[in-house]
C-alpha positions in Angstrom: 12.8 -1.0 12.0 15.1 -4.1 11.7 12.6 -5.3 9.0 12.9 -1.9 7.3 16.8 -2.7 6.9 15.9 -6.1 5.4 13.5 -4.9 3.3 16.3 -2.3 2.2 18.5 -4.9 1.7 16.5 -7.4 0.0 15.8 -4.4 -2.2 19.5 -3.6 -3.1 20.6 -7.4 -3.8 17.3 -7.8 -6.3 18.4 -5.2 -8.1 22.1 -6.4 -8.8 24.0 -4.5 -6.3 26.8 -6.1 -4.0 28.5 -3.4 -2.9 26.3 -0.7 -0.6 25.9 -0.1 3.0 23.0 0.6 4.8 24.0 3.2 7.4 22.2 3.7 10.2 21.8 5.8 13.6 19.0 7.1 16.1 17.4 10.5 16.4 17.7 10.1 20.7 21.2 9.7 20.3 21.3 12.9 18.2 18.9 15.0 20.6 21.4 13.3 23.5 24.7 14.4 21.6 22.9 18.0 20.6 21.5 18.4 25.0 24.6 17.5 26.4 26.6 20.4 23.7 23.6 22.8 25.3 22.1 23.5 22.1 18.8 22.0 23.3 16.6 18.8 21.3 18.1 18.1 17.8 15.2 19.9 16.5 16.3 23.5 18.1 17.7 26.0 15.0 21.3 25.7 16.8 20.8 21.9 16.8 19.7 22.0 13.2 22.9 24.3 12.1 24.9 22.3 14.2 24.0 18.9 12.4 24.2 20.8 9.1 27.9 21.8 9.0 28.5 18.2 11.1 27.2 17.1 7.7 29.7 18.1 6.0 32.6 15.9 7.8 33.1 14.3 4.5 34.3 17.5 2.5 36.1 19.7 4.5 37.7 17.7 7.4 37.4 17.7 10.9 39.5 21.4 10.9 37.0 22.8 8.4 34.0 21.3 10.7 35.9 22.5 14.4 36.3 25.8 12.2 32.8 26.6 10.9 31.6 25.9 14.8 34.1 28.1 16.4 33.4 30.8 13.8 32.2 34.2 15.0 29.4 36.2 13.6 27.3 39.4 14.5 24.7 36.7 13.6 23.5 35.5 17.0 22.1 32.2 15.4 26.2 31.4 14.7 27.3 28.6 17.2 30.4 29.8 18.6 31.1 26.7 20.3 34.0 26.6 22.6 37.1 24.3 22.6 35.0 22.1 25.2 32.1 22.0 23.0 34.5 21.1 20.0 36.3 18.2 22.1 32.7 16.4 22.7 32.1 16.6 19.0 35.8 15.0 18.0 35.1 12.2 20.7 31.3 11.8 19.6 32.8 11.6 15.5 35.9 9.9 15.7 34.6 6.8 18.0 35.9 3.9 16.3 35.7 -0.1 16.6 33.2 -3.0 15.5 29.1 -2.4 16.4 29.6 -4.0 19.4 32.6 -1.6 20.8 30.9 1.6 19.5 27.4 0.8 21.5 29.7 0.2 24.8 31.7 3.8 23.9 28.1 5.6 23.2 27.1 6.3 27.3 30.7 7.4 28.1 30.3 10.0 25.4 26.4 10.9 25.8 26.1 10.7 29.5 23.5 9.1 31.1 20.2 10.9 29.9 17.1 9.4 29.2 17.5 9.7 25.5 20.8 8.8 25.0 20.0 5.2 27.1 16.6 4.6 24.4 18.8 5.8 21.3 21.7 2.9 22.1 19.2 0.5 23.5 17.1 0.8 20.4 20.7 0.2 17.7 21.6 -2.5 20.2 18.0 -4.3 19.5 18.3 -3.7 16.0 21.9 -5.3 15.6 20.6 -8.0 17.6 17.8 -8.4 14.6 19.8 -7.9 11.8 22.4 -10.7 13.4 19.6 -13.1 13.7 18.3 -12.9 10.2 22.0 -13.1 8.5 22.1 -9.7 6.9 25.6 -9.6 5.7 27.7 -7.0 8.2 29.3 -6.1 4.7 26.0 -4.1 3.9 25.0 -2.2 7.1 26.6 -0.2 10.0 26.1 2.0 12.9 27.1 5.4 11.7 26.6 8.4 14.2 27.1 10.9 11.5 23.6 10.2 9.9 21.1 13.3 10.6 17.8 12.8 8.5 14.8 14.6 8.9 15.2 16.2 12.2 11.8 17.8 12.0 9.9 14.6 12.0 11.8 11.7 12.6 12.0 10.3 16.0 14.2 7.0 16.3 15.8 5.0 14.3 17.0 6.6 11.0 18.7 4.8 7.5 20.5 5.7 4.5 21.8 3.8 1.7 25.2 4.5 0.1 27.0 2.9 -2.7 30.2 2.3 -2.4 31.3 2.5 -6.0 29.3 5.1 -6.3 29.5 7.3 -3.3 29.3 10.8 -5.2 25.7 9.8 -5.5 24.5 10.3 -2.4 21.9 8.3 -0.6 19.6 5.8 -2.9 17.6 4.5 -0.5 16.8 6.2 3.3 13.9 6.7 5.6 13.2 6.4 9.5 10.9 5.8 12.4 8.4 8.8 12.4 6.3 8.3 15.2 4.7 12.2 15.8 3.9 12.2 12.1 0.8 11.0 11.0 -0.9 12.8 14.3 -0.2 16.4 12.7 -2.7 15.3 9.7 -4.9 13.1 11.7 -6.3 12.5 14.7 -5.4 8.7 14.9 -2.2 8.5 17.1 -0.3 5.6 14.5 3.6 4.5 15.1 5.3 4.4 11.8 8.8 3.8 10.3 10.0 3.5 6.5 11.6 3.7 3.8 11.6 4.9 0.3 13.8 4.6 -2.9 15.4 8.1 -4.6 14.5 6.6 -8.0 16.6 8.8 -10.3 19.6 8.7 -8.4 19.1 4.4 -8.4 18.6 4.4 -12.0 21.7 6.5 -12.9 23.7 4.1 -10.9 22.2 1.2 -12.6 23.2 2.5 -15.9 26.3 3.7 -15.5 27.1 0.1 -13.7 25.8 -1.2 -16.4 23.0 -3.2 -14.6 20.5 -2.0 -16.7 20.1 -1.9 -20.6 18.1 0.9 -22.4 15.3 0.0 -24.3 13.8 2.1 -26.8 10.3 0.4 -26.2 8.9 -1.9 -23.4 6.7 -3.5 -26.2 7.9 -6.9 -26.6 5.0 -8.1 -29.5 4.1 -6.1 -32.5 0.7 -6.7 -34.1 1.0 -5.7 -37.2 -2.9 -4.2 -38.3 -3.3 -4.1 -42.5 -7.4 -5.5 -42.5 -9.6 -3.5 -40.7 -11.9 -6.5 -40.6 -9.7 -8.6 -38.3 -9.3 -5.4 -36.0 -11.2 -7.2 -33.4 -9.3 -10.4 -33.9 -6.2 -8.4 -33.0 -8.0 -7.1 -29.6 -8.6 -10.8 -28.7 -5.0 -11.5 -29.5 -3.9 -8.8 -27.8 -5.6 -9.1 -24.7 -4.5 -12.9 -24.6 -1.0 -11.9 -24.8 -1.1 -8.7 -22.2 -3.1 -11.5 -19.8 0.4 -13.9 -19.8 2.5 -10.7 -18.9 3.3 -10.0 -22.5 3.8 -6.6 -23.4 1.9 -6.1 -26.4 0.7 -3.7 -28.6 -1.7 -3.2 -31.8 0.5 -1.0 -34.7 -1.2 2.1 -34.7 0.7 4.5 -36.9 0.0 5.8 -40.1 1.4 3.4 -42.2 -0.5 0.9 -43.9 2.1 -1.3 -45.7 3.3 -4.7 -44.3 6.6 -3.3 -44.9 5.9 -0.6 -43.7 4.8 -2.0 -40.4 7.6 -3.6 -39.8 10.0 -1.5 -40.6 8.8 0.3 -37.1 9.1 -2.8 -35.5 12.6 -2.5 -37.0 13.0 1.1 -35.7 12.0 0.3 -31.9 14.1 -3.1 -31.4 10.3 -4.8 -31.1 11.7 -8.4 -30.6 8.3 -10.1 -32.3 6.0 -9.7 -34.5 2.7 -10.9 -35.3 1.3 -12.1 -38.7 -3.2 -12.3 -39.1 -4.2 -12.1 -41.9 -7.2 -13.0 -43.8 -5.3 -16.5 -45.2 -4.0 -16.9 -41.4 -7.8 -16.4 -39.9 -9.2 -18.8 -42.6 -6.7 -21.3 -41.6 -7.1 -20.8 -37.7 -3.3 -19.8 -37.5 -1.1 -17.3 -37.1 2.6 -16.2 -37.8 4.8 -15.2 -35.6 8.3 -13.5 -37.1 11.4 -13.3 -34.9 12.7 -10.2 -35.8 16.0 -10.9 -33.8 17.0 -14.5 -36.0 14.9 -13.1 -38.9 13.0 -16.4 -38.9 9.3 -16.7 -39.1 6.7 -20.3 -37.7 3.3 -20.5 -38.2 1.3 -22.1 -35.4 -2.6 -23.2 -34.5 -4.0 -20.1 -32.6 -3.9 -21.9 -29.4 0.0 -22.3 -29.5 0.5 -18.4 -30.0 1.3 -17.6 -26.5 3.0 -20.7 -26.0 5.7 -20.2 -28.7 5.8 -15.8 -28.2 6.9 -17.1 -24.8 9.7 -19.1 -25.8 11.0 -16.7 -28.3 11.3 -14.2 -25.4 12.8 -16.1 -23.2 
């Protein structure tokens, strides 16, 4: 789980963020919290609607929150806690301090059930981890609010917020799912993860600018006007593509040179190559820089050589 955090981590700095926080806290201490209000396991439906308006702390307050729990309904399925019941909740939420405090608060809170002991010796481990491998305490933190997946996680659970971009909502977030795998299998497999919410990630990194849109991954233009060098431009092609160059043969309708280009023009294509039947004669090829406007010709062996340093 630890190495789940890193990887998270790790994950977050590669991809130019600084400021995030991976927030994390433990589905015992959640079933501890939810037994000891009497609602039964965190996975009951009062649990459930209990961690659901808990959820929404942020919004509406602690009074909105102590509101929507005292609230009475015909609907049996309403929680209609009690002023005792609210006072556990205020404790459990507004527990403050460094890691360290808020693990030696957690029992006095919880009691001493079975679950509540794994759930804070389980963050205590973790910590303990995550201190030994210098994760920055910048980017993670115990926080008891976090309720993911209460139908099949079963320890340890992680979300990752930005905190330029908080509106957002989680980028990153997974768990320990232990029970999981055994509902579609008969192997009995431990398991814990993570997983990336793609298209929230990739709207951050645009609108922090972290990213530039392209209107084209193609990076080398062949341009095709002799149909008798076609398979020359495959062997070019495939060169290139084996270095890690994106590459592609022109394919359109067009048939001109200039016409050719002129889509290489169109999609920002930063290169583009020249074969001709003068060039193949010669054993060389021309490769134009479409960025300086500047054009070399070079033996065939030095093509990926010198498309290499014009991308750099």
């Amino acid at each position: 789980d630890a190495e789940i955090i890193w990887l998270m981590w790790s994950t977050m700095t590669a991809l130019g963020f600084n400021r995030f926080v991976i927030r994390f806290n433990n589905r015992k201490i959640l079933n501890a919290l939810s037994e000891r209000l009497g609602l039964g396991d965190a996975s009951s439906s009062s649990a459930k609607q209990f961690f659901r308006i808990l959820d929404k702390l942020d919004k509406i307050n602690w009074e909105g929150v102590k509101k929507e729990l005292q609230s009475v309904s015909e609907d049996a399925s309403v929680l209609q806690m009690n002023d005792e019941q609210c006072e556990l909740v205020k404790s459990f939420i507004e527990m403050t301090g460094s890691v360290e405090e808020l693990l030696e608060k957690l029992p006095a809170v919880l009691g001493e059930s079975e679950a509540a002991s794994e759930g804070v010796a389980e963050l205590r481990e973790i910590v303990g981890y995550l201190l030994a491998i210098d994760i920055p305490r910048t980017n993670w933190k115990i926080d008891l609010s976090v309720a993911r997946g209460l139908d099949y996680y079963t320890g340890p659970v992680f979300e990752t917020i930005l905190l330029d971009l908080p509106e957002i909502g989680s980028v990153c977030s997974g768990g320990r799912y232990d029970g999981l795998v055994e509902r579609f299998s008969s192997a009995k497999l431990p398991a814990t993860g993570t997983s990336i919410g793609v298209d929230r990630l990739f709207a951050a990194m645009e609108k922090m600018e972290l990213v530039q849109g392209r209107k084209t991954v193609t990076d080398v233009l062949i341009i095709d006007f002799d149909k008798t060098l076609r398979g020359e431009y495959l062997k070019l092609a495939k060169d290139l593509r084996t270095a890690g160059i994106a590459t592609e043969i022109y394919e359109g309708m067009e048939r001109s040179f200039k016409g050719q280009l002129a889509y290489a023009v169109t999609l920002d294509i930063p290169v583009v190559i020249i074969l001709g039947g003068d060039e193949a004669q010669k054993g060389v090829i021309t490769i134009k820089d479409m960025r300086k406007r500047a054009q070399v010709t070079v033996p065939r062996m030095d093509v990926i050589m010198r498309v290499q340093s014009l991308l750099k």
